[in-house]
TORPA-4810 file (N, C-alpha, C, O; in nm, 3 decimals):
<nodes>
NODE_1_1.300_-4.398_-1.330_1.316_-4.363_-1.470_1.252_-4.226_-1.496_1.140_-4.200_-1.452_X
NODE_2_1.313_-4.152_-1.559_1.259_-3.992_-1.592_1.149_-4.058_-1.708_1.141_-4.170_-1.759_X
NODE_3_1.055_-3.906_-1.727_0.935_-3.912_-1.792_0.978_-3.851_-1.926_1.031_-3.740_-1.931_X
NODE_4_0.956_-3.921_-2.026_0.962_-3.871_-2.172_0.880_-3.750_-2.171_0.924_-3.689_-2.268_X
NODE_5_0.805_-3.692_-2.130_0.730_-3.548_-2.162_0.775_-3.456_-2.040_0.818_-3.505_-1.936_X
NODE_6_0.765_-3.350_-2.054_0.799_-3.241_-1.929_0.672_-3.124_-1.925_0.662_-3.053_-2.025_X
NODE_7_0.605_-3.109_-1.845_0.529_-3.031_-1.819_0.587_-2.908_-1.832_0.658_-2.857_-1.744_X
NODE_8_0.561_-2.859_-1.934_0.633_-2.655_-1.955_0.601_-2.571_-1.992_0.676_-2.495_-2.054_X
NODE_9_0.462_-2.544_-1.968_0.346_-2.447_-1.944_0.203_-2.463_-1.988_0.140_-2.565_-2.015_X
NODE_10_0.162_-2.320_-1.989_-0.002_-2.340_-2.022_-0.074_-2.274_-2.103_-0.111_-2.160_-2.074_X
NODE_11_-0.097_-2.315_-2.184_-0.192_-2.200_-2.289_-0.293_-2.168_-2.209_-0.371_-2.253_-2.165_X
NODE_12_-0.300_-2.014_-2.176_-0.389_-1.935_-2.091_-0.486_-1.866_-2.183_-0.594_-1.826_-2.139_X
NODE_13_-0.446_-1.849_-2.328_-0.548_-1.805_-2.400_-0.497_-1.781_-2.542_-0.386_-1.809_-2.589_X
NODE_14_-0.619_-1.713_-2.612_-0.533_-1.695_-2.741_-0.491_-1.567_-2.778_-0.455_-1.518_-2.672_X
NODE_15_-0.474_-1.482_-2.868_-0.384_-1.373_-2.934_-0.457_-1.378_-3.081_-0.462_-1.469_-3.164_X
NODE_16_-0.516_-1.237_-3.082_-0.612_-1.210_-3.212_-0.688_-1.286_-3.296_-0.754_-1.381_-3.253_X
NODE_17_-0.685_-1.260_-3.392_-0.759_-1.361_-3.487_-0.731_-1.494_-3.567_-0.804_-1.574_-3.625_X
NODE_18_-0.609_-1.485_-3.551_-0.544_-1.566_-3.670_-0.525_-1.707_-3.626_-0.496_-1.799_-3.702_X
NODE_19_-0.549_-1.719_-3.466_-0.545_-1.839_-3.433_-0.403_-1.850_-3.344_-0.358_-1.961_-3.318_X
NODE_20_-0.331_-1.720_-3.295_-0.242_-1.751_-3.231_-0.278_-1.789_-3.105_-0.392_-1.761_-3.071_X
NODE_21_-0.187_-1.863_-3.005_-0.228_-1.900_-2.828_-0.112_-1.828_-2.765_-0.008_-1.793_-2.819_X
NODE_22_-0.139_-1.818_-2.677_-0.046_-1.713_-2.561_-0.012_-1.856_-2.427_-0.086_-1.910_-2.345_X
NODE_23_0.120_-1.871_-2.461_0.098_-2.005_-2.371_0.203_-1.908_-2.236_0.261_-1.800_-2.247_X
NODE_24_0.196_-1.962_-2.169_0.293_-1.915_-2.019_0.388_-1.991_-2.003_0.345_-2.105_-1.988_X
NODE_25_0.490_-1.987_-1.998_0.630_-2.135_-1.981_0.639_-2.120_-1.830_0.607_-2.029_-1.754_X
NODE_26_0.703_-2.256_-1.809_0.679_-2.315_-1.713_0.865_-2.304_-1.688_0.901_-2.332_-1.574_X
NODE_27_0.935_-2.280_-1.752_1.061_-2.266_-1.779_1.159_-2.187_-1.735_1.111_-2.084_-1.687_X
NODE_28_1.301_-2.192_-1.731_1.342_-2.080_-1.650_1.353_-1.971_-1.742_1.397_-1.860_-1.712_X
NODE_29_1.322_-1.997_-1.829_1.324_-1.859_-1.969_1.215_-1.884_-2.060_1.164_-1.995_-2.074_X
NODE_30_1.186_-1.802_-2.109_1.069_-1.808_-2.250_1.130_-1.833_-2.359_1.069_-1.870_-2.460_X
NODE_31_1.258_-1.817_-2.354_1.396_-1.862_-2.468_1.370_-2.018_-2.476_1.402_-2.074_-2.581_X
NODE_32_1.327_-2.074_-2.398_1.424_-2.188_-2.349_1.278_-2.270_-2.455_1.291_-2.352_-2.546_X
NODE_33_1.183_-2.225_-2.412_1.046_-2.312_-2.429_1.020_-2.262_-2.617_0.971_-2.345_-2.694_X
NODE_34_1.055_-2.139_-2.657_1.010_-2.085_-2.817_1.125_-2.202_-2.898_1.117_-2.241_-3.015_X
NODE_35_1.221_-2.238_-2.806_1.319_-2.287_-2.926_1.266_-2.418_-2.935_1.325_-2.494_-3.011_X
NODE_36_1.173_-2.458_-2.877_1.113_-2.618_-2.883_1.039_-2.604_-3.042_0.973_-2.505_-3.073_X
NODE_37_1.058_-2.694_-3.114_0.912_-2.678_-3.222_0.857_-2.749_-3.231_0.830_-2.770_-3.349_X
NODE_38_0.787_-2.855_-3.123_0.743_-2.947_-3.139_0.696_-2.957_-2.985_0.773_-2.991_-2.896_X
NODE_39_0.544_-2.918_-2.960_0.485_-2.920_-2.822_0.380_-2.973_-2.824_0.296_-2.954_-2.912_X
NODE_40_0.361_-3.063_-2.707_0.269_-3.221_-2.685_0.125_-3.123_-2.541_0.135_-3.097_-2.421_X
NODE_41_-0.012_-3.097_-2.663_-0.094_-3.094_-2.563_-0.182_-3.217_-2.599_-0.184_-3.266_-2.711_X
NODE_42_-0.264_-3.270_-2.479_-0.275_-3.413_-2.482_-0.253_-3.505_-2.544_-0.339_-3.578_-2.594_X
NODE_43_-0.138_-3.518_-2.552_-0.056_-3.623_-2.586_0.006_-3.585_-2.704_0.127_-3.573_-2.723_X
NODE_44_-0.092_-3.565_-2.789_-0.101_-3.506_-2.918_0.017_-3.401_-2.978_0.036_-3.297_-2.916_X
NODE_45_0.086_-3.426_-3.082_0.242_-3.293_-3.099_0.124_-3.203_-3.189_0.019_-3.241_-3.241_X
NODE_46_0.188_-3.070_-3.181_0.202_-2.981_-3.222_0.281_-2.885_-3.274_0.340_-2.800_-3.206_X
NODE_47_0.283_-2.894_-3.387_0.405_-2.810_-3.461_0.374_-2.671_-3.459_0.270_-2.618_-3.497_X
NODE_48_0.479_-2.616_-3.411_0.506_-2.487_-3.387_0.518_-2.371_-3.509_0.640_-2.381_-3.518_X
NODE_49_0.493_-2.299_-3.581_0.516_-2.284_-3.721_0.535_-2.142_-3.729_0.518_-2.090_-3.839_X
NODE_50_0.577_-2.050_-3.601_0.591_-1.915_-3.533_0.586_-1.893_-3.450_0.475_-1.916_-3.403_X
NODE_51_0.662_-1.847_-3.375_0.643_-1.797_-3.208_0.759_-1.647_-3.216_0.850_-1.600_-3.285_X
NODE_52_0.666_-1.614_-3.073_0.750_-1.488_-3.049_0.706_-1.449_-2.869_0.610_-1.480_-2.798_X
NODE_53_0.804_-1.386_-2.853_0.822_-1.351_-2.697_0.726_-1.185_-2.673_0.749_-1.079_-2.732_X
NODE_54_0.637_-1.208_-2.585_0.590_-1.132_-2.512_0.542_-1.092_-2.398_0.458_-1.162_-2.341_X
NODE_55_0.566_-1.022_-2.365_0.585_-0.959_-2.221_0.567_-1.102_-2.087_0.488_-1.123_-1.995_X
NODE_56_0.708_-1.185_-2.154_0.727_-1.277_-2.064_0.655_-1.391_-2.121_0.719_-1.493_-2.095_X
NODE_57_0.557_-1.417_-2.183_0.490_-1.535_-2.273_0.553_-1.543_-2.422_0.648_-1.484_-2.474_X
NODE_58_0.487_-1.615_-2.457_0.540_-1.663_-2.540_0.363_-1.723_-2.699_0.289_-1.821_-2.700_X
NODE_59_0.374_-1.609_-2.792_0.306_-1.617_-2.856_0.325_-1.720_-2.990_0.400_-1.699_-3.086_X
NODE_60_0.238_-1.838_-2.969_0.290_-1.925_-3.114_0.168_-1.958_-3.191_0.053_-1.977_-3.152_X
NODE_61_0.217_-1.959_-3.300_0.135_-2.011_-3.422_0.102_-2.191_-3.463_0.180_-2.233_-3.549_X
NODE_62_0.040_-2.255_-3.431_0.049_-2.389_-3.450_-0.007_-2.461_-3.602_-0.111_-2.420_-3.655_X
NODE_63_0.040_-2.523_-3.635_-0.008_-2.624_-3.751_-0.137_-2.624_-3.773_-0.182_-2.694_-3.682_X
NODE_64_-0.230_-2.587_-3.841_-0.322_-2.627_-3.819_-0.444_-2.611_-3.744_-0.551_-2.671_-3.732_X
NODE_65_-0.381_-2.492_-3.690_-0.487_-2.384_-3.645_-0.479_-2.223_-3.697_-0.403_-2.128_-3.676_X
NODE_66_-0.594_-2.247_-3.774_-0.606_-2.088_-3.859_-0.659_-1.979_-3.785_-0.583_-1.885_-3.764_X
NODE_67_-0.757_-1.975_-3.748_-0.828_-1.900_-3.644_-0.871_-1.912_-3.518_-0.875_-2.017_-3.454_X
NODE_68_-0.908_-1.786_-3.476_-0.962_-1.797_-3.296_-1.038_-1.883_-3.266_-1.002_-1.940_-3.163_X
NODE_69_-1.152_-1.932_-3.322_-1.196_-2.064_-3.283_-1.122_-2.193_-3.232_-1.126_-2.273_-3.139_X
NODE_70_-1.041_-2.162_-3.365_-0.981_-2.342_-3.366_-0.878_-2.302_-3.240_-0.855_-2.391_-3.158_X
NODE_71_-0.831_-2.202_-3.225_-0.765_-2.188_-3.076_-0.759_-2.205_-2.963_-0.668_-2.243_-2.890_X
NODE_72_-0.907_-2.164_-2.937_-0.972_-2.130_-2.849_-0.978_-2.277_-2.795_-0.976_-2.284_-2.672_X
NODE_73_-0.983_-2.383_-2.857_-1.002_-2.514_-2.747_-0.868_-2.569_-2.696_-0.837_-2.679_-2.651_X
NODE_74_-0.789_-2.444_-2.718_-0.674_-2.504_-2.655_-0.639_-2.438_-2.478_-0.563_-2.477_-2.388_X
NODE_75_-0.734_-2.326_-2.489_-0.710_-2.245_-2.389_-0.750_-2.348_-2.247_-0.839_-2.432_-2.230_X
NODE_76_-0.665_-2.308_-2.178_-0.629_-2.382_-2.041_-0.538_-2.537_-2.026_-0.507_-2.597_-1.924_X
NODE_77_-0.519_-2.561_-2.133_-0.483_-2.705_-2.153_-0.293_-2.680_-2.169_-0.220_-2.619_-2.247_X
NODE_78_-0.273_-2.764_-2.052_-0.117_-2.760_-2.012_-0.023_-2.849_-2.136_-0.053_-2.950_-2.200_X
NODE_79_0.078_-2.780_-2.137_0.201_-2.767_-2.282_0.338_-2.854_-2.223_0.410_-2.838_-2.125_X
NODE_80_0.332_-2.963_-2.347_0.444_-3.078_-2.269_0.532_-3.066_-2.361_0.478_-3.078_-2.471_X
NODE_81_0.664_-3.046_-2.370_0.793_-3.156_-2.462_0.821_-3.275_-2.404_0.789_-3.331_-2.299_X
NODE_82_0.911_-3.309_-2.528_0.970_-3.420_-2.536_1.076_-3.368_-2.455_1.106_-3.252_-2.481_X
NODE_83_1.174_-3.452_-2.317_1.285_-3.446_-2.326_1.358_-3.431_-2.424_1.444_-3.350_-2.390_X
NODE_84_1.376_-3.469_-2.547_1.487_-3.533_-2.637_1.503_-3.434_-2.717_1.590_-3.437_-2.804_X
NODE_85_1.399_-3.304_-2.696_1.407_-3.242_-2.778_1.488_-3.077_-2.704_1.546_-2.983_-2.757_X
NODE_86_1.451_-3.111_-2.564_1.532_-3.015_-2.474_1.673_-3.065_-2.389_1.692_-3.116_-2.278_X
NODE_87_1.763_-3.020_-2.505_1.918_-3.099_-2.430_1.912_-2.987_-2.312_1.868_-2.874_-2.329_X
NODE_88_1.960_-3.035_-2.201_2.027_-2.920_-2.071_2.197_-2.929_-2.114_2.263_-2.988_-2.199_X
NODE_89_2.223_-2.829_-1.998_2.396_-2.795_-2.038_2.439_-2.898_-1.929_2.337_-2.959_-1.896_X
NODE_90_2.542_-2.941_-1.864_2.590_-2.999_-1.802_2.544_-2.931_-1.626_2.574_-2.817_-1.590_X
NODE_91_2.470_-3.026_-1.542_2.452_-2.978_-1.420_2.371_-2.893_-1.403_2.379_-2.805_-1.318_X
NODE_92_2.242_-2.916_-1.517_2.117_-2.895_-1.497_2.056_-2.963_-1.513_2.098_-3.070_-1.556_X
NODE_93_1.872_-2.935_-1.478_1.823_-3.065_-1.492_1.661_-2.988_-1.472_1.651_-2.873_-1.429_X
NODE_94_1.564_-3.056_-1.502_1.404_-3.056_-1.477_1.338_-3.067_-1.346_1.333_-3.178_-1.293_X
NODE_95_1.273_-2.936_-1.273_1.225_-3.018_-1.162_1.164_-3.118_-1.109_1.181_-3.164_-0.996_X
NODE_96_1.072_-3.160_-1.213_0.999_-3.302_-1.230_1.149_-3.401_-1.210_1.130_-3.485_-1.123_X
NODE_97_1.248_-3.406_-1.252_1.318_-3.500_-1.213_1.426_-3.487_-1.062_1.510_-3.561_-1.010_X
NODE_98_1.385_-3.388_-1.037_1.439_-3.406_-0.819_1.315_-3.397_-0.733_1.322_-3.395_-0.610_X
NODE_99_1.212_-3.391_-0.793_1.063_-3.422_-0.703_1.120_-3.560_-0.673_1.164_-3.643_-0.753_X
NODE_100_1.106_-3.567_-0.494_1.090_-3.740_-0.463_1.259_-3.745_-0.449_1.301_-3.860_-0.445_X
NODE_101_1.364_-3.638_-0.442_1.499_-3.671_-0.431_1.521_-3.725_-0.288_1.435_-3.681_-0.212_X
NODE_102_1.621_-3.817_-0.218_1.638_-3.787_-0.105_1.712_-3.653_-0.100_1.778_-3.612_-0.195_X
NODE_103_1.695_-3.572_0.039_1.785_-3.473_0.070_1.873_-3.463_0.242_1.810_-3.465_0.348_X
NODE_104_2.011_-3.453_0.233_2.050_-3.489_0.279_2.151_-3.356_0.345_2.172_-3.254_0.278_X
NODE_105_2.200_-3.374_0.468_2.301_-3.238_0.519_2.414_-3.314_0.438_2.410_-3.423_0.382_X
NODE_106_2.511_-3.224_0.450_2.687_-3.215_0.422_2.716_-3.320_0.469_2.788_-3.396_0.406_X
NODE_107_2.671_-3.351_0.587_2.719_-3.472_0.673_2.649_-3.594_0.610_2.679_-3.696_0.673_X
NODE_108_2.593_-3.609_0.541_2.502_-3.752_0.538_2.376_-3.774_0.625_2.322_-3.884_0.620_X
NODE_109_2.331_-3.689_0.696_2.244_-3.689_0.755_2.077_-3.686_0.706_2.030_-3.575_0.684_X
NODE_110_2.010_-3.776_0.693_1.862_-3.726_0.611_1.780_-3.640_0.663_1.760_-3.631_0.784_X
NODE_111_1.712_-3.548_0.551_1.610_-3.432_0.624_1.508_-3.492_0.569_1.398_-3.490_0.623_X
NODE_112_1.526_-3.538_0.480_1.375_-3.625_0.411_1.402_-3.642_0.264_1.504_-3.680_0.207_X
NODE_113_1.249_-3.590_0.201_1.259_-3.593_0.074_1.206_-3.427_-0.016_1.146_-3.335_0.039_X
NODE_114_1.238_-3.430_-0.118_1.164_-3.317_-0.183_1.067_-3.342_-0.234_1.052_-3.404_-0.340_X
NODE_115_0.961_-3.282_-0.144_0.819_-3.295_-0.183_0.752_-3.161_-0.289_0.631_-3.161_-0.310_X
NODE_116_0.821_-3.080_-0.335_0.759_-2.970_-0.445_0.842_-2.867_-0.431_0.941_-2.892_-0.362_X
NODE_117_0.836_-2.755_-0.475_0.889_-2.674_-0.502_0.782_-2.498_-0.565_0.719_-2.479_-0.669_X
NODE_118_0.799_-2.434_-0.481_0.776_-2.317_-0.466_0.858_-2.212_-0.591_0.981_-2.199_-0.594_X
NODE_119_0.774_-2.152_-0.678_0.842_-2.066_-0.776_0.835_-1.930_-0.698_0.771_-1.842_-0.758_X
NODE_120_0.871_-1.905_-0.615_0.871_-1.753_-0.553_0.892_-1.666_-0.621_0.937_-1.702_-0.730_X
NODE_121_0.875_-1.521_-0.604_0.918_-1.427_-0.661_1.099_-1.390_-0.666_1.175_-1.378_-0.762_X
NODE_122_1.124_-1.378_-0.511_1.211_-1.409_-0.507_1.315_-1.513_-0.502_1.430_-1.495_-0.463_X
NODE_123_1.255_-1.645_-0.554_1.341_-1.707_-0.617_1.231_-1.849_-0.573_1.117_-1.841_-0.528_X
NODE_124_1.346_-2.034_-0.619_1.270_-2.054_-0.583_1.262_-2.145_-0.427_1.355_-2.114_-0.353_X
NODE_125_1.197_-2.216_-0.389_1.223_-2.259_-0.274_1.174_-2.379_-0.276_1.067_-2.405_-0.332_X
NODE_126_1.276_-2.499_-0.192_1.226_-2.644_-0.170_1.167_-2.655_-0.077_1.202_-2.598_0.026_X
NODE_127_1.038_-2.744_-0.087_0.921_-2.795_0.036_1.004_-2.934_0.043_0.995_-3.023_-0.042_X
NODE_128_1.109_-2.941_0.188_1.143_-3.098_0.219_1.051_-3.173_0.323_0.987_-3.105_0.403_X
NODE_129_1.043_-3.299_0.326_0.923_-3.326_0.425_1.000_-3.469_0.484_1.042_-3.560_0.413_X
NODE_130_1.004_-3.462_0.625_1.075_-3.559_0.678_0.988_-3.551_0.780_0.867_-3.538_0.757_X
NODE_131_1.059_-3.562_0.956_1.016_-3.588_1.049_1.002_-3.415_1.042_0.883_-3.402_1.071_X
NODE_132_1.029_-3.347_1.032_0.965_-3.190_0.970_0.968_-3.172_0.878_1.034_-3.232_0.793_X
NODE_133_0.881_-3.065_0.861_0.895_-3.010_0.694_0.967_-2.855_0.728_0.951_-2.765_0.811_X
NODE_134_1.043_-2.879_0.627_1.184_-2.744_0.561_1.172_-2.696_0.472_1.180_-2.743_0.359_X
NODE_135_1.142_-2.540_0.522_1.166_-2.500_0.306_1.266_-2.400_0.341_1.282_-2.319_0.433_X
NODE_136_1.370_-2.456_0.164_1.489_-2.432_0.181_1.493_-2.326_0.057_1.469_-2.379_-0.051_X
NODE_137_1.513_-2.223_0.054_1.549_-2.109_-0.048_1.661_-2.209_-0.174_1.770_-2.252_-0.136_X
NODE_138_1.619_-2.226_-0.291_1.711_-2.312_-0.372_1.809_-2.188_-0.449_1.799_-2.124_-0.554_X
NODE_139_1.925_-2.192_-0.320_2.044_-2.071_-0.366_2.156_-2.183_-0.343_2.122_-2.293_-0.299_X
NODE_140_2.261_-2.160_-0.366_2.413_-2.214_-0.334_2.461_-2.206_-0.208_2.549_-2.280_-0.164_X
NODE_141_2.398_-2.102_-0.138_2.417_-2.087_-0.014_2.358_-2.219_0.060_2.438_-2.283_0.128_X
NODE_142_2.257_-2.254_0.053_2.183_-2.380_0.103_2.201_-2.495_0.019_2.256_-2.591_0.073_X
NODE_143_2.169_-2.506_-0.092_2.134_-2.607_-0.168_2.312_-2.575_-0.228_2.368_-2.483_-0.288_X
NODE_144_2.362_-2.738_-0.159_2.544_-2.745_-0.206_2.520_-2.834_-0.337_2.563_-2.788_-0.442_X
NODE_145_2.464_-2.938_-0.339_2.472_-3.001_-0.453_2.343_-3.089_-0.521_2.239_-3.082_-0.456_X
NODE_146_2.340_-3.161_-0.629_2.141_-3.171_-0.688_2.247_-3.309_-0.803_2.317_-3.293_-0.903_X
NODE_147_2.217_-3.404_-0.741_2.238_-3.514_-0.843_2.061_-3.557_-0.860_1.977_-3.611_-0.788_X
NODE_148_2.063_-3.507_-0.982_1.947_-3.551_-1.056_1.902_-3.699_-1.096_1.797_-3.764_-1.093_X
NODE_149_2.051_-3.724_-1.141_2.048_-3.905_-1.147_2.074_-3.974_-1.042_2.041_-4.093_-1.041_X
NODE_150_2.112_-3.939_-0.975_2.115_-4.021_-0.843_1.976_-4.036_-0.758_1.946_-4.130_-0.686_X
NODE_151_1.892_-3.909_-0.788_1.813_-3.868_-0.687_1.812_-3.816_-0.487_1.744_-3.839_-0.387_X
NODE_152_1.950_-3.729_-0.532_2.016_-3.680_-0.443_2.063_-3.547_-0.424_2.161_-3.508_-0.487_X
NODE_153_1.971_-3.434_-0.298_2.014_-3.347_-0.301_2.088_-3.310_-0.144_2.037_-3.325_-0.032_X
NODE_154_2.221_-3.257_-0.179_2.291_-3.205_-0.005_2.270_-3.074_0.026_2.299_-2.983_-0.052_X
NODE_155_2.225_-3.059_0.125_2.198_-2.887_0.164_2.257_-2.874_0.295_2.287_-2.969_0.367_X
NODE_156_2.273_-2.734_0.326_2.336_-2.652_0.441_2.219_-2.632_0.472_2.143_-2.577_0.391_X
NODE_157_2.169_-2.678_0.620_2.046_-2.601_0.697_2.124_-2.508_0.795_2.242_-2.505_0.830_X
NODE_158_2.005_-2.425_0.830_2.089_-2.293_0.989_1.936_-2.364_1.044_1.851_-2.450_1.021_X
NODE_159_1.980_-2.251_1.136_1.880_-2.255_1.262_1.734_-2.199_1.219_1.710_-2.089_1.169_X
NODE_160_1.660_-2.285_1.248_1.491_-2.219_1.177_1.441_-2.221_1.073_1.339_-2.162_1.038_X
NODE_161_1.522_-2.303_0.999_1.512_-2.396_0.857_1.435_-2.524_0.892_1.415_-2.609_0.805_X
</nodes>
Protein backbone atom coordinates (compact mmCIF):
# COMPACT_ATOMS: atom_id res chain seq x y z
CA UNK A 1 0.00 0.00 0.00
CA UNK A 2 1.51 3.53 -0.90
CA UNK A 3 2.07 6.08 1.98
CA UNK A 4 -0.44 8.95 2.36
CA UNK A 5 2.51 11.56 2.91
CA UNK A 6 5.53 11.95 0.45
CA UNK A 7 8.70 13.15 1.64
CA UNK A 8 9.42 16.51 -0.66
CA UNK A 9 11.97 18.42 0.89
CA UNK A 10 13.63 20.35 3.61
CA UNK A 11 13.45 23.55 5.19
CA UNK A 12 17.21 24.38 5.30
CA UNK A 13 16.54 27.72 6.76
CA UNK A 14 14.75 30.83 6.85
CA UNK A 15 14.56 34.12 4.53
CA UNK A 16 14.61 37.62 6.37
CA UNK A 17 12.53 38.75 8.90
CA UNK A 18 9.13 38.20 8.33
CA UNK A 19 9.22 34.66 9.06
CA UNK A 20 9.73 33.30 5.60
CA UNK A 21 11.60 29.44 5.30
CA UNK A 22 13.66 28.53 2.32
CA UNK A 23 12.66 24.92 1.97
CA UNK A 24 14.71 22.74 -0.87
CA UNK A 25 12.19 20.31 -2.90
CA UNK A 26 12.80 17.11 -3.08
CA UNK A 27 10.88 17.18 -6.49
CA UNK A 28 11.54 17.05 -10.03
CA UNK A 29 10.67 20.84 -10.19
CA UNK A 30 10.19 23.62 -7.61
CA UNK A 31 6.89 24.15 -9.76
CA UNK A 32 5.74 21.00 -8.79
CA UNK A 33 6.22 21.41 -4.78
CA UNK A 34 4.99 25.75 -4.67
CA UNK A 35 1.69 24.51 -6.23
CA UNK A 36 1.05 22.31 -3.06
CA UNK A 37 -0.70 24.63 -0.32
CA UNK A 38 -0.88 22.50 2.17
CA UNK A 39 2.63 20.97 3.64
CA UNK A 40 2.86 18.33 6.56
CA UNK A 41 6.06 19.05 8.90
CA UNK A 42 5.65 16.62 11.73
CA UNK A 43 2.75 15.47 10.97
CA UNK A 44 1.33 18.67 11.54
CA UNK A 45 -0.28 20.77 7.99
CA UNK A 46 0.82 23.86 7.20
CA UNK A 47 -0.77 26.32 5.18
CA UNK A 48 1.09 27.86 2.71
CA UNK A 49 -0.10 31.57 2.41
CA UNK A 50 2.93 32.69 -0.28
CA UNK A 51 5.60 31.16 -1.94
CA UNK A 52 7.95 32.00 -4.58
CA UNK A 53 10.82 30.36 -6.56
CA UNK A 54 14.38 31.04 -5.90
CA UNK A 55 17.39 30.23 -7.24
CA UNK A 56 16.02 26.66 -7.39
CA UNK A 57 14.21 26.77 -3.74
CA UNK A 58 11.43 27.64 -3.04
CA UNK A 59 10.57 30.59 -0.55
CA UNK A 60 7.13 30.28 1.50
CA UNK A 61 5.24 32.11 3.88
CA UNK A 62 3.29 29.84 6.37
CA UNK A 63 0.16 30.41 8.55
CA UNK A 64 1.10 31.45 11.44
CA UNK A 65 4.42 32.23 11.43
CA UNK A 66 5.16 36.01 11.60
CA UNK A 67 8.71 36.24 12.23
CA UNK A 68 12.31 34.79 12.21
CA UNK A 69 11.95 33.28 15.41
CA UNK A 70 8.83 31.52 14.95
CA UNK A 71 10.72 30.17 11.78
CA UNK A 72 13.54 29.38 12.84
CA UNK A 73 12.21 26.06 14.60
CA UNK A 74 11.41 24.88 11.51
CA UNK A 75 14.87 24.90 10.11
CA UNK A 76 16.12 21.38 9.29
CA UNK A 77 12.85 19.64 9.70
CA UNK A 78 11.85 17.59 6.46
CA UNK A 79 8.50 18.82 4.29
CA UNK A 80 5.73 16.12 3.53
CA UNK A 81 2.37 16.25 1.25
CA UNK A 82 -0.43 14.60 1.04
CA UNK A 83 -0.57 12.37 -2.02
CA UNK A 84 -4.12 13.55 -2.74
CA UNK A 85 -3.08 16.69 -3.05
CA UNK A 86 -0.28 15.92 -5.79
CA UNK A 87 -2.21 14.31 -8.86
CA UNK A 88 0.77 12.85 -11.36
CA UNK A 89 0.02 12.79 -15.20
CA UNK A 90 -0.38 9.38 -16.48
CA UNK A 91 2.99 7.13 -16.17
CA UNK A 92 4.46 8.87 -13.46
CA UNK A 93 4.87 8.21 -10.16
CA UNK A 94 6.93 8.95 -6.58
CA UNK A 95 10.13 7.37 -5.85
CA UNK A 96 9.09 6.29 -2.48
CA UNK A 97 6.63 4.20 -4.41
CA UNK A 98 9.32 1.89 -6.71
CA UNK A 99 11.75 1.68 -3.61
CA UNK A 100 11.48 -2.25 -2.93
CA UNK A 101 10.22 -2.76 -6.87
CA UNK A 102 11.18 -6.09 -8.24
CA UNK A 103 13.49 -5.40 -11.28
CA UNK A 104 13.63 -7.46 -13.96
CA UNK A 105 15.55 -7.86 -17.76
CA UNK A 106 13.26 -7.76 -21.02
CA UNK A 107 13.38 -11.34 -20.68
CA UNK A 108 11.86 -11.94 -17.26
CA UNK A 109 14.89 -12.53 -15.76
CA UNK A 110 15.43 -11.07 -11.96
CA UNK A 111 18.32 -8.64 -11.10
CA UNK A 112 16.84 -8.05 -7.75
CA UNK A 113 15.23 -5.27 -6.18
CA UNK A 114 15.45 -1.40 -6.05
CA UNK A 115 17.15 -0.59 -3.15
CA UNK A 116 17.46 3.59 -3.52
CA UNK A 117 18.14 5.81 -5.85
CA UNK A 118 20.93 8.25 -6.53
CA UNK A 119 19.90 12.01 -7.57
CA UNK A 120 23.07 12.59 -9.70
CA UNK A 121 23.96 15.51 -11.34
CA UNK A 122 23.79 14.01 -14.28
CA UNK A 123 20.76 12.46 -13.85
CA UNK A 124 19.36 9.96 -11.76
CA UNK A 125 20.54 6.47 -11.09
CA UNK A 126 19.07 3.07 -9.61
CA UNK A 127 21.01 1.17 -6.72
CA UNK A 128 19.55 -2.63 -7.69
CA UNK A 129 20.69 -5.23 -5.19
CA UNK A 130 20.42 -8.89 -6.00
CA UNK A 131 23.07 -11.56 -6.13
CA UNK A 132 25.01 -8.15 -7.30
CA UNK A 133 24.45 -4.84 -6.92
CA UNK A 134 23.72 -2.62 -10.34
CA UNK A 135 23.43 0.88 -10.73
CA UNK A 136 21.48 1.61 -13.58
CA UNK A 137 21.45 5.33 -15.06
CA UNK A 138 17.34 5.87 -14.89
CA UNK A 139 17.23 6.87 -18.88
CA UNK A 140 14.96 4.96 -21.51
CA UNK A 141 17.86 3.62 -22.79
CA UNK A 142 18.08 1.21 -19.69
CA UNK A 143 15.15 1.60 -17.69
CA UNK A 144 12.24 0.13 -20.56
CA UNK A 145 9.42 0.21 -18.27
CA UNK A 146 8.35 1.29 -14.14
CA UNK A 147 4.91 -0.20 -13.13
CA UNK A 148 4.56 1.57 -9.98
CA UNK A 149 1.47 -0.44 -9.09
CA UNK A 150 2.60 -3.49 -9.80
CA UNK A 151 5.92 -2.94 -8.18
CA UNK A 152 7.73 -3.70 -11.29
CA UNK A 153 10.60 -2.38 -13.06
CA UNK A 154 12.18 -3.97 -16.72
CA UNK A 155 15.56 -2.76 -17.69
CA UNK A 156 18.16 -3.31 -20.52
CA UNK A 157 21.53 -4.20 -18.76
CA UNK A 158 25.09 -4.17 -21.12
CA UNK A 159 28.13 -5.41 -20.05
CA UNK A 160 29.52 -3.84 -16.64
CA UNK A 161 26.23 -2.88 -15.37
Amino acid sequence: MKERFIEAGEIVNTHGVRGEVKIMPWTDTPEFLRAIKTLYVDGQPLHVTASRIHKGAILAMLEGVEDVNAAMRFKGKRVYIDRNDAPLEPGRFFIQDIIGADVVTESGEAVGKLADVIDAPAGMIYIVRGEAEHLIPAVDEFILNTDADNGVITVRLIEGM
